[in-house]
C-alpha positions in Angstrom: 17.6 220.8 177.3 15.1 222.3 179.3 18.1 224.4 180.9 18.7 225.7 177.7 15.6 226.5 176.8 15.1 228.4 180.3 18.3 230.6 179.2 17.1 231.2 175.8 14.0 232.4 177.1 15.9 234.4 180.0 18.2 236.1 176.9 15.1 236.9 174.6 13.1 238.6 177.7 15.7 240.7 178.4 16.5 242.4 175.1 19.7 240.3 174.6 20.0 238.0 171.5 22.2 235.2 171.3 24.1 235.4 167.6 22.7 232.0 165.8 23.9 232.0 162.4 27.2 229.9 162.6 30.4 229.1 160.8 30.2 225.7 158.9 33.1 225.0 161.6 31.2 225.8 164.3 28.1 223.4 162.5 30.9 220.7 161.8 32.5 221.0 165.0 29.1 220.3 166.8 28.4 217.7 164.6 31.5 215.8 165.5 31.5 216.7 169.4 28.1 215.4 169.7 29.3 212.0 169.0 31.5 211.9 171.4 29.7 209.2 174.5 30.4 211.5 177.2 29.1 214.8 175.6 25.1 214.6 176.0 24.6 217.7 174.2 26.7 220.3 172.6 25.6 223.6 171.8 26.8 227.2 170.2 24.8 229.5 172.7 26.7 232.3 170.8 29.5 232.3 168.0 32.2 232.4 170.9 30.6 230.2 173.3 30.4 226.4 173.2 28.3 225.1 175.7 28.4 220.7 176.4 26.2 219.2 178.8 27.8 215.8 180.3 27.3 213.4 183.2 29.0 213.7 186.5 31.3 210.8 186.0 34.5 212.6 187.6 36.3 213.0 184.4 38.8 216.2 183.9 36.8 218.4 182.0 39.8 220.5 181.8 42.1 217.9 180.2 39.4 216.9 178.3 38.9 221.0 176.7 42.7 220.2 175.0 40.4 217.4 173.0 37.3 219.6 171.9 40.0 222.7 171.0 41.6 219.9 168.6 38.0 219.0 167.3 37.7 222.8 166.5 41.0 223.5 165.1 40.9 220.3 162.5 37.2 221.7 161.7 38.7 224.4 160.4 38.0 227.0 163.3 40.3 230.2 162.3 43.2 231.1 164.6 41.9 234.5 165.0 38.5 233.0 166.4 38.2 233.3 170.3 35.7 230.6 171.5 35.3 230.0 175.7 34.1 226.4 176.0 31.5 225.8 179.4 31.2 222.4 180.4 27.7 221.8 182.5 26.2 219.2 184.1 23.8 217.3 182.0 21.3 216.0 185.0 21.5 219.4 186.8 20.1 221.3 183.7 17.5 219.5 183.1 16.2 219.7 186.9 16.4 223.3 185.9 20.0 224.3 187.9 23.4 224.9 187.0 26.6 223.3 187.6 29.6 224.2 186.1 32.6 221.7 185.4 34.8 223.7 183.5 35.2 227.3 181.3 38.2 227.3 179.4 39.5 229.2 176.2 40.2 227.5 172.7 
């Protein structure tokens, strides 16, 4: 969370606003993702990027993106919207660094 935060703050000083009003597929999609045990956060840092924070636990993070694109599709996410997924490390965020799993296209 406090990684997050960090970038939020990073995007604000800089001039650069992250987009915040979402789709109610985006909201639902969230919603659903979040309940997922191995996502331990999931967050729209813009409408085409879905960030989830998990634990180092040596899954696939790119087998597991085919799962979170379904999530999206049966949310009703429109064929014509692009969204690039991030996977990040959970622990590593909130130490205040960044490790990146995964970045793949729904």
């Amino acid at each position: 969370m406090r990684f997050v935060l960090t970038l939020a703050a990073l995007l604000f000083a800089s001039g650069v606003q992250a987009e915040t009003e979402l789709e109610p597929w985006q909201e639902k999609s969230a919603e659903a993702l979040s309940s997922f045990n191995k996502f331990k956060e999931v967050s729209w840092e813009q409408k085409i990027s879905l960030w989830i924070f998990v634990e180092n636990d040596g899954s696939d993070w790119n087998s597991i993106q085919s799962y979170v694109c379904k999530t999206l599709k049966g949310n009703g996410k429109p064929d014509s919207a692009f969204v690039v997924v991030t996977f990040w490390d959970h622990q590593a965020a909130l130490a205040g660094n960044s490790i990146q799993y995964a970045k793949n296209p729904c």
